[in-house]
KEKE-417579 format. One record per residue: residue in three letters; residue number from 1; x, y, z of N, C-alpha, C, O, CB in turn. Coordinates in steps of 0.02 Angstrom, whole numbers. Glycine has a CB too. Layout:
REM KEKE-417579
<node res="Ala" n="NUM" n_u="X" n_v="Y" n_w="Z" ca_u="X" ca_v="Y" ca_w="Z" c_u="X" c_v="Y" c_w="Z" o_u="X" o_v="Y" o_w="Z" cb_u="X" cb_v="Y" cb_w="Z"/>
...
***
This chain:
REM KEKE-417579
<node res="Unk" n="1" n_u="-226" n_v="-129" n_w="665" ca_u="-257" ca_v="-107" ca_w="603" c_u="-333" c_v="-115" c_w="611" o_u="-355" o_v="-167" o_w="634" cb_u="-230" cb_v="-148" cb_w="542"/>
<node res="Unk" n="2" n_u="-369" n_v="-69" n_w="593" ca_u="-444" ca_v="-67" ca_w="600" c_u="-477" c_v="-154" c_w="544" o_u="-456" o_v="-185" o_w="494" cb_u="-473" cb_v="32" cb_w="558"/>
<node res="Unk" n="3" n_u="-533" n_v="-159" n_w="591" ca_u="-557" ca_v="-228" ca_w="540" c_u="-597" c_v="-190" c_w="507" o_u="-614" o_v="-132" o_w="518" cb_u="-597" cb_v="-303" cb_w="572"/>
<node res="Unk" n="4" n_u="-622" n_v="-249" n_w="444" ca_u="-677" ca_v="-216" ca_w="408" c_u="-734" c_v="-189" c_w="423" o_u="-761" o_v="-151" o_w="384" cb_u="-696" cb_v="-246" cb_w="375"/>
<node res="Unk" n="5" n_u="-761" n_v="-205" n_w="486" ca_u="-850" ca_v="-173" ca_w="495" c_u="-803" c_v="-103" c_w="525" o_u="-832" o_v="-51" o_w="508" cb_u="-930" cb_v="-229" cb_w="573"/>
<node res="Unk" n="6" n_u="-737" n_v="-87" n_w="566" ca_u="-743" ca_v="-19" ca_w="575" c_u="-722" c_v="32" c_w="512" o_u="-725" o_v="93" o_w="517" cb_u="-703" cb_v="-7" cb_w="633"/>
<node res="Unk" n="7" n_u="-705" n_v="5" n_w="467" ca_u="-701" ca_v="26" ca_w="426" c_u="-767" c_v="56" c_w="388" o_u="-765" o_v="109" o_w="356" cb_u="-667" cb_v="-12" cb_w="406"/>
<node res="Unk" n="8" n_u="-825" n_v="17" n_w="394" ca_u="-883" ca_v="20" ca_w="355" c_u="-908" c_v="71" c_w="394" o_u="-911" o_v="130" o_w="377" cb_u="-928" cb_v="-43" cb_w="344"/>
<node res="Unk" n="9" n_u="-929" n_v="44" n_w="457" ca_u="-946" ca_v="114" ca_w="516" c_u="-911" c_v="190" c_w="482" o_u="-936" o_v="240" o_w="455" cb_u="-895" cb_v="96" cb_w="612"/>
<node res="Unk" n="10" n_u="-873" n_v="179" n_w="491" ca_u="-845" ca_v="259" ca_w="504" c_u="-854" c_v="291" c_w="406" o_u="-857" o_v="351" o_w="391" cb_u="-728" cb_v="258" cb_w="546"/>
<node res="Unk" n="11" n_u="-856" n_v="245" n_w="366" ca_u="-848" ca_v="262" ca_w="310" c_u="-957" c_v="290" c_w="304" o_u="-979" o_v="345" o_w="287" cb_u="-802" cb_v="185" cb_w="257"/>
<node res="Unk" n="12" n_u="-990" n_v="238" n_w="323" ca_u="-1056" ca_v="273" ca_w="316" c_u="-1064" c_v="334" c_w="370" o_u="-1104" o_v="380" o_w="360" cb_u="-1116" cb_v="218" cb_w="326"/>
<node res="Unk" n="13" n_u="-1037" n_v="331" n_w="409" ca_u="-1046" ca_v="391" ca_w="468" c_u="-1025" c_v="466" c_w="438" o_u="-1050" o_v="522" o_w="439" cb_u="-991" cb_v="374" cb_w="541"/>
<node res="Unk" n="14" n_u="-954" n_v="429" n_w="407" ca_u="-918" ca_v="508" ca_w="386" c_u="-913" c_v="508" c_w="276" o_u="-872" o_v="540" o_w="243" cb_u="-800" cb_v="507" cb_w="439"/>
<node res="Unk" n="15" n_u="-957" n_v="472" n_w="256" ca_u="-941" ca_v="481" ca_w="202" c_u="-986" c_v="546" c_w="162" o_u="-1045" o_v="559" o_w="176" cb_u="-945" cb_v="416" cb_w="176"/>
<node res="Unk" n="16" n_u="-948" n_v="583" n_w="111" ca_u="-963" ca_v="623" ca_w="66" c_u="-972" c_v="610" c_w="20" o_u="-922" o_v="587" o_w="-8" cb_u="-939" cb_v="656" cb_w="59"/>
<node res="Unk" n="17" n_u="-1059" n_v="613" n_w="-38" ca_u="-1047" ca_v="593" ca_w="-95" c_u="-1053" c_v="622" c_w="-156" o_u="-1109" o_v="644" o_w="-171" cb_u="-1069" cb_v="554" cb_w="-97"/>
<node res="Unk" n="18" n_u="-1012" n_v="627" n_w="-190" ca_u="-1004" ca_v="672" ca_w="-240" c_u="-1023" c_v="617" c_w="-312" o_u="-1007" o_v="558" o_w="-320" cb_u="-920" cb_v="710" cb_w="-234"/>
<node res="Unk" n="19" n_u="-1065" n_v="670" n_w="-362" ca_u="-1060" ca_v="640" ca_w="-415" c_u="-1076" c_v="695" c_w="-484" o_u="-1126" o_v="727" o_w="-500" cb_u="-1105" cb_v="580" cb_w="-405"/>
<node res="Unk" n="20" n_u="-1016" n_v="688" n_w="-511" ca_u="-1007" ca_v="720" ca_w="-574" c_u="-1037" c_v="701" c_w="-648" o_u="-1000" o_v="676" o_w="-691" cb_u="-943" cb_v="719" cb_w="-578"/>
<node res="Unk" n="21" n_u="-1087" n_v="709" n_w="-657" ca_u="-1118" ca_v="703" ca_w="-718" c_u="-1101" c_v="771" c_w="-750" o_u="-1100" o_v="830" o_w="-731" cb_u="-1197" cb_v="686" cb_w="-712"/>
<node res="Unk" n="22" n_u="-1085" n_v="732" n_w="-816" ca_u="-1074" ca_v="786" ca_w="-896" c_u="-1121" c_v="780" c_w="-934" o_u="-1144" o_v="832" o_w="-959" cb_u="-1013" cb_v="770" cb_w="-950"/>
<node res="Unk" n="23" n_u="-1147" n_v="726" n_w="-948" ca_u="-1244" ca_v="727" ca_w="-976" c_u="-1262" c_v="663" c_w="-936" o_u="-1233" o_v="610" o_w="-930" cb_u="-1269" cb_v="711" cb_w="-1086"/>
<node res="Unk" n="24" n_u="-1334" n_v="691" n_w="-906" ca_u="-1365" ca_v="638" ca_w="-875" c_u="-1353" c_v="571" c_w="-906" o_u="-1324" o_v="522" o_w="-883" cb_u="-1432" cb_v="650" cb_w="-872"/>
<node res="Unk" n="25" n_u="-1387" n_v="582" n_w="-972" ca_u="-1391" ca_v="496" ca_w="-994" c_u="-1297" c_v="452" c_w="-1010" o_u="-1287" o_v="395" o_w="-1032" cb_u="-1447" cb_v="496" cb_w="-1095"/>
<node res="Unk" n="26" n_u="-1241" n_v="504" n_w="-987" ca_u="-1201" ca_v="453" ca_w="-986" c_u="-1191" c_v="455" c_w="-938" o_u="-1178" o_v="396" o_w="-924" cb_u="-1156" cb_v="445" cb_w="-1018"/>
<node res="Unk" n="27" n_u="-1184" n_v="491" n_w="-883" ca_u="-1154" ca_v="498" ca_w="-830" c_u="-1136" c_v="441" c_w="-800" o_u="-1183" o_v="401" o_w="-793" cb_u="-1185" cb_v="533" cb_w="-796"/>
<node res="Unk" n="28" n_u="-1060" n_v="415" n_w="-772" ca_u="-1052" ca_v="388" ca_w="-720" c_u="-1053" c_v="404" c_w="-644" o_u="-1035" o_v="462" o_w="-634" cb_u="-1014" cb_v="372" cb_w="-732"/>
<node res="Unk" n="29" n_u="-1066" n_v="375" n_w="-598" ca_u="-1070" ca_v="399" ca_w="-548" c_u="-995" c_v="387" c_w="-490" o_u="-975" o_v="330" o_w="-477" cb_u="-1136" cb_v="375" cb_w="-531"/>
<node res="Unk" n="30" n_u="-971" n_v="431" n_w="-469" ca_u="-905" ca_v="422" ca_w="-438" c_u="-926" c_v="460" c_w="-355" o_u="-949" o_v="515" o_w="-338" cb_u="-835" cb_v="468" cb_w="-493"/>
<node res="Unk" n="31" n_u="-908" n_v="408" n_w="-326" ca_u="-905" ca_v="401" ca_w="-244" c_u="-834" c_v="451" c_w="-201" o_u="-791" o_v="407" o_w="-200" cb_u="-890" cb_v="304" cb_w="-228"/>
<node res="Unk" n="32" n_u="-816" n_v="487" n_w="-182" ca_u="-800" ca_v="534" ca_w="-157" c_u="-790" c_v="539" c_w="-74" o_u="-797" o_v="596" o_w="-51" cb_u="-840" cb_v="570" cb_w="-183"/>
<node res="Unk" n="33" n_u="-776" n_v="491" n_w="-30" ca_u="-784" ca_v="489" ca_w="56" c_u="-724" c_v="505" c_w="93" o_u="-676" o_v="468" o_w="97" cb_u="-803" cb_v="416" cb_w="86"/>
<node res="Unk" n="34" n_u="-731" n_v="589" n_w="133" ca_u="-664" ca_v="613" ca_w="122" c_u="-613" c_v="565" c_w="194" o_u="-624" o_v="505" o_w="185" cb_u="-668" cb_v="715" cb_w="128"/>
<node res="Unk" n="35" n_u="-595" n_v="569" n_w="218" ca_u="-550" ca_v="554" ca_w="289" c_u="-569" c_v="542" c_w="334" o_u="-547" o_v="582" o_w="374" cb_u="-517" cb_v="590" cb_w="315"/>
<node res="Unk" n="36" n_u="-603" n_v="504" n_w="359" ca_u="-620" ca_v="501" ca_w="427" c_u="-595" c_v="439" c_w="476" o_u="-572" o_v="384" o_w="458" cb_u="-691" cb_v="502" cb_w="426"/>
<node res="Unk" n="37" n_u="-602" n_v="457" n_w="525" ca_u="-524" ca_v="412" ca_w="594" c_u="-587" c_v="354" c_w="610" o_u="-647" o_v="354" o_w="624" cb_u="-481" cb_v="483" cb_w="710"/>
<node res="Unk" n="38" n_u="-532" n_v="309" n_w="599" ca_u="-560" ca_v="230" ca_w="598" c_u="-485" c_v="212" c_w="645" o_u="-434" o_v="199" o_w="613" cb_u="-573" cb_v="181" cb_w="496"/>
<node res="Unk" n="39" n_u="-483" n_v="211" n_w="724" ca_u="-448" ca_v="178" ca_w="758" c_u="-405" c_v="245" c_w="759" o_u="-422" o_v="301" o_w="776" cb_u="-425" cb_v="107" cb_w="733"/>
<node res="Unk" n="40" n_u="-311" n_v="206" n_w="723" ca_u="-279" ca_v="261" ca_w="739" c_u="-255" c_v="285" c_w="658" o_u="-201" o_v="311" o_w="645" cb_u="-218" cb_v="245" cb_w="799"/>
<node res="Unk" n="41" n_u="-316" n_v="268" n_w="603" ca_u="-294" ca_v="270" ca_w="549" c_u="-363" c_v="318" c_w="512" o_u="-422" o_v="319" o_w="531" cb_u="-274" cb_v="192" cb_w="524"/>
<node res="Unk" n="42" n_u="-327" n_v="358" n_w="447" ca_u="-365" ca_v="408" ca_w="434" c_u="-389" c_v="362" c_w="370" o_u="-352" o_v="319" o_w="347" cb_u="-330" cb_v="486" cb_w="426"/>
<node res="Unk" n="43" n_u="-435" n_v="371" n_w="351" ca_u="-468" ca_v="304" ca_w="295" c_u="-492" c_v="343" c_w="249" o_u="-506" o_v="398" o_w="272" cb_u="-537" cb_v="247" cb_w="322"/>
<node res="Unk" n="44" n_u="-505" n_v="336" n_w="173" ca_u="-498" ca_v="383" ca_w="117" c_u="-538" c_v="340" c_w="79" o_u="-522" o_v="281" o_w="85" cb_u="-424" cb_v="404" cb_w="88"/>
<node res="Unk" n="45" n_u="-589" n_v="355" n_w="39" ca_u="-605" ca_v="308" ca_w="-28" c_u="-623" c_v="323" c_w="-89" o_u="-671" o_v="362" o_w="-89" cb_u="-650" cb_v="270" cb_w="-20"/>
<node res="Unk" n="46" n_u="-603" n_v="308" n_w="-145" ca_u="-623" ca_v="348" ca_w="-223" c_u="-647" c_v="276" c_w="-238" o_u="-613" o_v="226" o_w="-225" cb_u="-549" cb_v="390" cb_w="-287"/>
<node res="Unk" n="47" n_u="-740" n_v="273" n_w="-280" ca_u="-737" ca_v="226" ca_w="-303" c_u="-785" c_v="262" c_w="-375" o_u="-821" o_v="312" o_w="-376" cb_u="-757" cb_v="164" cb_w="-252"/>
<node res="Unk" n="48" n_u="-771" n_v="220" n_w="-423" ca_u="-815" ca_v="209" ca_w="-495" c_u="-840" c_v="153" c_w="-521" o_u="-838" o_v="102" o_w="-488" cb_u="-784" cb_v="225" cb_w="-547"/>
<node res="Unk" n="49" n_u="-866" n_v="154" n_w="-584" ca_u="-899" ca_v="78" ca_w="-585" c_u="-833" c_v="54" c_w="-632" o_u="-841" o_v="2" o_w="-664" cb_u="-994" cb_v="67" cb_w="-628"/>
<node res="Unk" n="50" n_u="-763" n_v="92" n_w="-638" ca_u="-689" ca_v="54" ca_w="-664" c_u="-654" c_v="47" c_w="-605" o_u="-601" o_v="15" o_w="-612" cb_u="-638" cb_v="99" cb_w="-721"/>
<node res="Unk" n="51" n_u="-668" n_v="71" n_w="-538" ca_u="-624" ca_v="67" ca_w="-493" c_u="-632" c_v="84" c_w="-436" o_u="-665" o_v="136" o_w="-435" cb_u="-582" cb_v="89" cb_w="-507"/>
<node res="Unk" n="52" n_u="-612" n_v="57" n_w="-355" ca_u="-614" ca_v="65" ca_w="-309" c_u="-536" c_v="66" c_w="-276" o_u="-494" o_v="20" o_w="-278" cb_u="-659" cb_v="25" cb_w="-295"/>
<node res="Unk" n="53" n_u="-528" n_v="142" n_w="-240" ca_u="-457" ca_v="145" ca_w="-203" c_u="-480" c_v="164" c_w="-137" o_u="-520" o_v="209" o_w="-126" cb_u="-399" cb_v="202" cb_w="-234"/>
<node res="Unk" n="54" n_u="-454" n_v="129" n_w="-98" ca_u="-449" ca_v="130" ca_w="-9" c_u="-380" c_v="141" c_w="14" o_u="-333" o_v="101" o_w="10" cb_u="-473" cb_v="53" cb_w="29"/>
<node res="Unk" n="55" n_u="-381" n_v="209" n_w="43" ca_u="-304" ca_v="236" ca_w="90" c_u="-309" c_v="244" c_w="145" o_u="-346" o_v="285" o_w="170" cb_u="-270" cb_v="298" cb_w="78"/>
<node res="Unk" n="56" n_u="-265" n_v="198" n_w="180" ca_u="-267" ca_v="203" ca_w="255" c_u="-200" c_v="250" c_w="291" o_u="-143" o_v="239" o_w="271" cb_u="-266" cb_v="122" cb_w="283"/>
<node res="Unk" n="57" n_u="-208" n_v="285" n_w="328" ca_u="-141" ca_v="323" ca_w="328" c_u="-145" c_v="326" c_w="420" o_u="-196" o_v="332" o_w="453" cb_u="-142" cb_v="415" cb_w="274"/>
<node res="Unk" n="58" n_u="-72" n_v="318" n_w="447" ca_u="-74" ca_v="341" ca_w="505" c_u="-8" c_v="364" c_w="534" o_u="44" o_v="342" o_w="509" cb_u="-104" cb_v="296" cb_w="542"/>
<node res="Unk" n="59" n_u="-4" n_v="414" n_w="595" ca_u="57" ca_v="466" ca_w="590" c_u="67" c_v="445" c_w="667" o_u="23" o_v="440" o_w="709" cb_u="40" cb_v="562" cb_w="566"/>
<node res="Unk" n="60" n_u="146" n_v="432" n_w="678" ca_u="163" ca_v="458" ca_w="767" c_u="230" c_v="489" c_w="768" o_u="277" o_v="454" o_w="751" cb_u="169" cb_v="387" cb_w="831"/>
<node res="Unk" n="61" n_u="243" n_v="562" n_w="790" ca_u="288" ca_v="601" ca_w="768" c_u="314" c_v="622" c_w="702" o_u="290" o_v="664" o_w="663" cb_u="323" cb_v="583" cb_w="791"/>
<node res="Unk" n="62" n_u="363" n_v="589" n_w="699" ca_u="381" ca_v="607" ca_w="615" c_u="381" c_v="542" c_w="576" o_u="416" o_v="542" o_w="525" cb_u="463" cb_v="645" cb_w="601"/>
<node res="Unk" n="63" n_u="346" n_v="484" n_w="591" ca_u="328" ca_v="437" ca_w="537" c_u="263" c_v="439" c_w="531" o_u="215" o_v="462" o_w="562" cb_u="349" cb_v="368" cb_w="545"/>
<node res="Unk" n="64" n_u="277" n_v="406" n_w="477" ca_u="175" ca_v="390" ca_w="445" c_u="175" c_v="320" c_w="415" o_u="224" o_v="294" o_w="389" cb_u="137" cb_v="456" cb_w="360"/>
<node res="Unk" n="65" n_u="117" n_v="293" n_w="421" ca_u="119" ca_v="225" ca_w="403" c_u="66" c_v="233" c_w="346" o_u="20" o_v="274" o_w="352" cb_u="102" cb_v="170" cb_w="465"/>
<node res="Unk" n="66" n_u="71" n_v="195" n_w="293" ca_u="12" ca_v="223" ca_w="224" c_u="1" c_v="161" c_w="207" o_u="50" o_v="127" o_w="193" cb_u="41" cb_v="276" cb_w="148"/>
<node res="Unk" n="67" n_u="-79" n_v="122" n_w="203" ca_u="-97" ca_v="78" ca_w="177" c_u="-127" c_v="80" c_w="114" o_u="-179" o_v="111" o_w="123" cb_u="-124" cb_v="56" cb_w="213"/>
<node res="Unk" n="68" n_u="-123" n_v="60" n_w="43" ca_u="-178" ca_v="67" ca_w="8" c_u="-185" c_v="2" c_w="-29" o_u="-141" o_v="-38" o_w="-44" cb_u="-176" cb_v="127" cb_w="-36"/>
<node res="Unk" n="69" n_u="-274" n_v="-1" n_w="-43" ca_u="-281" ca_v="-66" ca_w="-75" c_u="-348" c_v="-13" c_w="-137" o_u="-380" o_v="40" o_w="-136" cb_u="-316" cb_v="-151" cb_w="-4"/>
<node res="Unk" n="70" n_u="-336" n_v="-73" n_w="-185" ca_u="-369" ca_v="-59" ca_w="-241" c_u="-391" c_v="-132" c_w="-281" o_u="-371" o_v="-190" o_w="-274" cb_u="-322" cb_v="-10" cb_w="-285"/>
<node res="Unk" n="71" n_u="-439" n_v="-102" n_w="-321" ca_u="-473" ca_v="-174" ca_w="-348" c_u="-511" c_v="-119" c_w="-434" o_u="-520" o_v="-59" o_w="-440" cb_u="-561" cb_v="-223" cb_w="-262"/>
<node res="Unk" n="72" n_u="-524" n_v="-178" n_w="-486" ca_u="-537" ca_v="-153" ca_w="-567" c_u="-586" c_v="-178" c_w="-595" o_u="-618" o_v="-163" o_w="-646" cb_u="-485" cb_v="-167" cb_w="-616"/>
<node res="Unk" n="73" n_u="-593" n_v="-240" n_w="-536" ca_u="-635" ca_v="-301" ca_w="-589" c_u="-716" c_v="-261" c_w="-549" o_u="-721" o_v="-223" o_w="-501" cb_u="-611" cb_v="-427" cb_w="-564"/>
<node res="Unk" n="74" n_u="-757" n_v="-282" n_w="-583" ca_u="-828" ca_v="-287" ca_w="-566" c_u="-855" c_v="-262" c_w="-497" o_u="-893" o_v="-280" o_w="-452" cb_u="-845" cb_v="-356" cb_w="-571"/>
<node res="Unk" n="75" n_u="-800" n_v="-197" n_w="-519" ca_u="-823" ca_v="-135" ca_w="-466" c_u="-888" c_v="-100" c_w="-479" o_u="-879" o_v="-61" o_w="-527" cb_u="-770" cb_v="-75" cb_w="-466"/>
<node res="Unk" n="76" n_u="-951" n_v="-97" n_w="-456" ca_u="-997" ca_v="-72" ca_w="-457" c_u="-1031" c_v="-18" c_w="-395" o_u="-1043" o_v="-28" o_w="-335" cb_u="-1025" cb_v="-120" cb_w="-472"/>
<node res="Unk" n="77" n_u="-1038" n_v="43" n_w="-439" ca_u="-1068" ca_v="102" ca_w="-379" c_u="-1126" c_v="139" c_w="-396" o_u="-1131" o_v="166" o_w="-451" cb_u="-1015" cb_v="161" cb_w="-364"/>
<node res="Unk" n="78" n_u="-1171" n_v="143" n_w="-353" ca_u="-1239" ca_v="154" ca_w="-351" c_u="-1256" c_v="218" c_w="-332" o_u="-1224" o_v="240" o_w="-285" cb_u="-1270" cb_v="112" cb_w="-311"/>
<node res="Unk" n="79" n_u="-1307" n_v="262" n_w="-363" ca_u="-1304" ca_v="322" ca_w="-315" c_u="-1382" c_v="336" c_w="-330" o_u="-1411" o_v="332" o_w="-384" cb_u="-1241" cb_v="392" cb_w="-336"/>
<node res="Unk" n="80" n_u="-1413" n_v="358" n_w="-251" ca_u="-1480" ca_v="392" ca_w="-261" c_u="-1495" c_v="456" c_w="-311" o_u="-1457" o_v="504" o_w="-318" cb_u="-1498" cb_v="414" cb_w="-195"/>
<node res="Unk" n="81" n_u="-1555" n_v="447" n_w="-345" ca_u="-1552" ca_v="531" ca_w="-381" c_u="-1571" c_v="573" c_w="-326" o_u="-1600" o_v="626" o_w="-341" cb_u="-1612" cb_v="551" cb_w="-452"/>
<node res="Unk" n="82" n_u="-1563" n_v="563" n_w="-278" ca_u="-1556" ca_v="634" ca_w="-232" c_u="-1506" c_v="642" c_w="-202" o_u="-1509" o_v="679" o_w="-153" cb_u="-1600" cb_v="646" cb_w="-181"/>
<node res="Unk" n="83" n_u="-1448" n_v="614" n_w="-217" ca_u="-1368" ca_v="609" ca_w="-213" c_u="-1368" c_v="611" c_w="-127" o_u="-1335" o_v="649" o_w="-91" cb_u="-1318" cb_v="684" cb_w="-259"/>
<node res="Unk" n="84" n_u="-1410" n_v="566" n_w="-111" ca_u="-1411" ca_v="557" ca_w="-41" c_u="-1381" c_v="488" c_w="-24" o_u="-1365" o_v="482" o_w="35" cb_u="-1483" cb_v="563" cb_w="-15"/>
<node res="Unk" n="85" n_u="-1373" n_v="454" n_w="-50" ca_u="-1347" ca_v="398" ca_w="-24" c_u="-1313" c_v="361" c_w="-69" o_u="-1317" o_v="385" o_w="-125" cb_u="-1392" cb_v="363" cb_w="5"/>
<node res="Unk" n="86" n_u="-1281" n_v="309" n_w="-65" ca_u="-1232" ca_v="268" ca_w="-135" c_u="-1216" c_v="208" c_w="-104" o_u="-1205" o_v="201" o_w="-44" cb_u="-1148" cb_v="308" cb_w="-165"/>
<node res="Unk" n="87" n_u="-1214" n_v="166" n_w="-144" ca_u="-1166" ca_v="113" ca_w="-131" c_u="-1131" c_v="57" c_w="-170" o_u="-1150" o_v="36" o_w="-225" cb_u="-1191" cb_v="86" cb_w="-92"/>
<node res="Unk" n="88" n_u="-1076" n_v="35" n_w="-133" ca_u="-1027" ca_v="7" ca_w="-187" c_u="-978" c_v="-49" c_w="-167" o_u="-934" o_v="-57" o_w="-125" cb_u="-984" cb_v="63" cb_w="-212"/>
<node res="Unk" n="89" n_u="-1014" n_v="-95" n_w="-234" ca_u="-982" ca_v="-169" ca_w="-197" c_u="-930" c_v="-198" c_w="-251" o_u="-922" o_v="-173" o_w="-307" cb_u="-1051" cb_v="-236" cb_w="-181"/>
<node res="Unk" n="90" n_u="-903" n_v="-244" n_w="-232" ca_u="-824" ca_v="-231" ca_w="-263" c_u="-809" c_v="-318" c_w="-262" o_u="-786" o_v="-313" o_w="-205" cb_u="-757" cb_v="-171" cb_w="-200"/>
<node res="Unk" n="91" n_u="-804" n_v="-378" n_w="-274" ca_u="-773" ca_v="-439" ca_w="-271" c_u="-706" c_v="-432" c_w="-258" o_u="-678" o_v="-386" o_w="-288" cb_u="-781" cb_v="-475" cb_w="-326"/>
<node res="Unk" n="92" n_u="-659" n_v="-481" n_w="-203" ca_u="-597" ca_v="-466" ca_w="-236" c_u="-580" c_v="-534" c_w="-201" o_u="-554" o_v="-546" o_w="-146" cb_u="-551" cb_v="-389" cb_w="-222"/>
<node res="Unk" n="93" n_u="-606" n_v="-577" n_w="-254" ca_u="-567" ca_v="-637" ca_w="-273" c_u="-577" c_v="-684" c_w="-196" o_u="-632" o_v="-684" o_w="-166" cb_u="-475" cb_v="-612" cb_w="-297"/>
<node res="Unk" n="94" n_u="-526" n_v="-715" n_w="-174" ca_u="-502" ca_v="-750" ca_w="-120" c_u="-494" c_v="-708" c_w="-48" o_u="-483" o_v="-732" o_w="8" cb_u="-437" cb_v="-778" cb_w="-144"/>
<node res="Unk" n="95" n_u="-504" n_v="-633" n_w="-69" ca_u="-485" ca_v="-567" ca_w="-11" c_u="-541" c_v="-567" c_w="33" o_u="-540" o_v="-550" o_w="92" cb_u="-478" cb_v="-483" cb_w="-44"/>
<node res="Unk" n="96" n_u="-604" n_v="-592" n_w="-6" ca_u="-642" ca_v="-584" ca_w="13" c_u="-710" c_v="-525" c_w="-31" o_u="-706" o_v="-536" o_w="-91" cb_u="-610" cb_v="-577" cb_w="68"/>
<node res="Unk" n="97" n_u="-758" n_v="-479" n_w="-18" ca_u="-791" ca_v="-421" ca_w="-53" c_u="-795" c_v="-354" c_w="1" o_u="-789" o_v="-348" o_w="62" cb_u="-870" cb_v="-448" cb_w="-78"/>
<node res="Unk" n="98" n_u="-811" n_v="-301" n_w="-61" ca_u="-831" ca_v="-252" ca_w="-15" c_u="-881" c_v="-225" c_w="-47" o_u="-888" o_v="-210" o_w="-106" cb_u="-783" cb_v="-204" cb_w="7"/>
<node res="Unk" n="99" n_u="-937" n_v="-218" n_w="30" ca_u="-1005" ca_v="-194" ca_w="0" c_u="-1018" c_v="-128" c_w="52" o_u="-1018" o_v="-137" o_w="112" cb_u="-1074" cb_v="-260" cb_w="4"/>
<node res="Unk" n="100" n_u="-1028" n_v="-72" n_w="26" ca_u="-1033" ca_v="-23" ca_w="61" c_u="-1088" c_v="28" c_w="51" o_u="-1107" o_v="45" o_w="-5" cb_u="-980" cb_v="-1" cb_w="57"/>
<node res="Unk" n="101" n_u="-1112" n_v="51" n_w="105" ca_u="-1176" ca_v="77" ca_w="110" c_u="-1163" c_v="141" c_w="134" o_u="-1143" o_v="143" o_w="193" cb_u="-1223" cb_v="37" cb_w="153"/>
<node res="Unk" n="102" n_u="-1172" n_v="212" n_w="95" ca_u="-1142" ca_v="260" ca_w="94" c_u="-1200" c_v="310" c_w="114" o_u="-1252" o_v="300" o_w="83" cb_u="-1106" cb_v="268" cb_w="33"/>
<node res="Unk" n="103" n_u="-1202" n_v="362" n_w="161" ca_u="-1260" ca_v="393" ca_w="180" c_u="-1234" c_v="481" c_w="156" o_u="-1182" o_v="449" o_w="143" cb_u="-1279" cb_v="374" cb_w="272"/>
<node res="Unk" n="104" n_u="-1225" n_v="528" n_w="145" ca_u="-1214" ca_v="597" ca_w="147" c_u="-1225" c_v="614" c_w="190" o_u="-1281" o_v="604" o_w="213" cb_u="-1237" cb_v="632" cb_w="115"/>
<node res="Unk" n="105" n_u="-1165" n_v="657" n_w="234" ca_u="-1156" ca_v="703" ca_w="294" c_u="-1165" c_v="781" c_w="290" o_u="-1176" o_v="822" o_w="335" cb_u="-1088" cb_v="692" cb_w="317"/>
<node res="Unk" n="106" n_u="-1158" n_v="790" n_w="223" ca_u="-1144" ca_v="859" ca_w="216" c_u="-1194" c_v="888" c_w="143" o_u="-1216" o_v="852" o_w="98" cb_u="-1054" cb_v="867" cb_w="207"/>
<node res="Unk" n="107" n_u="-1201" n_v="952" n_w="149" ca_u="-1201" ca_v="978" ca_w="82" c_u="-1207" c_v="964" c_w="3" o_u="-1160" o_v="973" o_w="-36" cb_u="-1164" cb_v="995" cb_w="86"/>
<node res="Unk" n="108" n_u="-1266" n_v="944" n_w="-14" ca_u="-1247" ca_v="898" ca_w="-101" c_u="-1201" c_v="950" c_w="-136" o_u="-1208" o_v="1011" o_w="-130" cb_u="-1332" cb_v="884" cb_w="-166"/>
<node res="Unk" n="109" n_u="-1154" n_v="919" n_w="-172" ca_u="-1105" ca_v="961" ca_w="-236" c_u="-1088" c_v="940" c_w="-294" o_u="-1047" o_v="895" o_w="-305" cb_u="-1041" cb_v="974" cb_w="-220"/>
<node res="Unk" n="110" n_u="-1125" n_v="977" n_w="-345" ca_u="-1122" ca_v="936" ca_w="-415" c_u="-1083" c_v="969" c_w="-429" o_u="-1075" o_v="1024" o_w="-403" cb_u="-1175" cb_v="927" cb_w="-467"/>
<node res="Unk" n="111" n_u="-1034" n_v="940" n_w="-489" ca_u="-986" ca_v="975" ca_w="-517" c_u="-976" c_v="958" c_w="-596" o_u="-1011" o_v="914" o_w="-620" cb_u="-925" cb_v="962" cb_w="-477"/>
<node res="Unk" n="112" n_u="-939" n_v="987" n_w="-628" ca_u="-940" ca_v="962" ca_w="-694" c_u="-875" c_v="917" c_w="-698" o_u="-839" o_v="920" o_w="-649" cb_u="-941" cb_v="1022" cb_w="-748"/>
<node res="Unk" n="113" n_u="-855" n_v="876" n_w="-749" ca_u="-814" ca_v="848" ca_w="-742" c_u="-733" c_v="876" c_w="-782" o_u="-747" o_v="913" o_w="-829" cb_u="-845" cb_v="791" cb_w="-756"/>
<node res="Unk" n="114" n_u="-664" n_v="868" n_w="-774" ca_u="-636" ca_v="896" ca_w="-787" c_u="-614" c_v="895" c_w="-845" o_u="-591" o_v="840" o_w="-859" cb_u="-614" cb_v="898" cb_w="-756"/>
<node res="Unk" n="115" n_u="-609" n_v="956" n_w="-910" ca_u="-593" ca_v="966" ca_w="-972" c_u="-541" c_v="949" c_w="-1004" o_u="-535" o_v="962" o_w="-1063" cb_u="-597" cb_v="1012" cb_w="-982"/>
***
């Protein structure tokens, strides 16, 4: 299973960040980092300032192995106003924290949020 710094690696290397504002002055900002291969596992992350989900998934023939961890409490996510960079740190208790430093690979994409 990948440790945490390859996890962080591959998540700033390959992360996407998306953030959906409906009016500036409320907007939350939501983190968006699509799949990218950390070892022999495909790594996934949705975070907000209510929540952070991490999916680890990995396939050999016709099985797949699926990890996911999540956390609620005093999830906090940060985002540049040039939706260039984010980051988002998370307590979780006795588990230890996660602090993550998010760069954009691709294309900025604002979107509206859903009705």
């Amino acid at each position: 299973m990948p440790t945490r710094s390859h996890i962080s690696a591959a998540l700033l290397a390959g992360a996407a960040i998306l953030a959906a504002p409906a009016v500036a002055s409320a907007a939350r900002p939501m983190v968006l980092a699509q799949p990218v291969k950390v070892k022999a596992y495909k790594v996934g992350l949705v975070a907000s300032d209510k929540m952070l989900s991490v999916s680890m998934i990995r396939s050999a023939s016709r099985s797949s192995q699926t990890h996911f961890y999540s956390a609620s409490n005093n999830v906090k996510v940060t985002i540049a106003p040039s939706l260039a960079s984010g980051k988002v740190t998370a307590p979780l208790g006795s588990y230890g924290k996660v602090k993550l430093k998010l760069k954009g690979t691709r294309p900025l994409k604002r979107s509206a949020p859903p009705k």
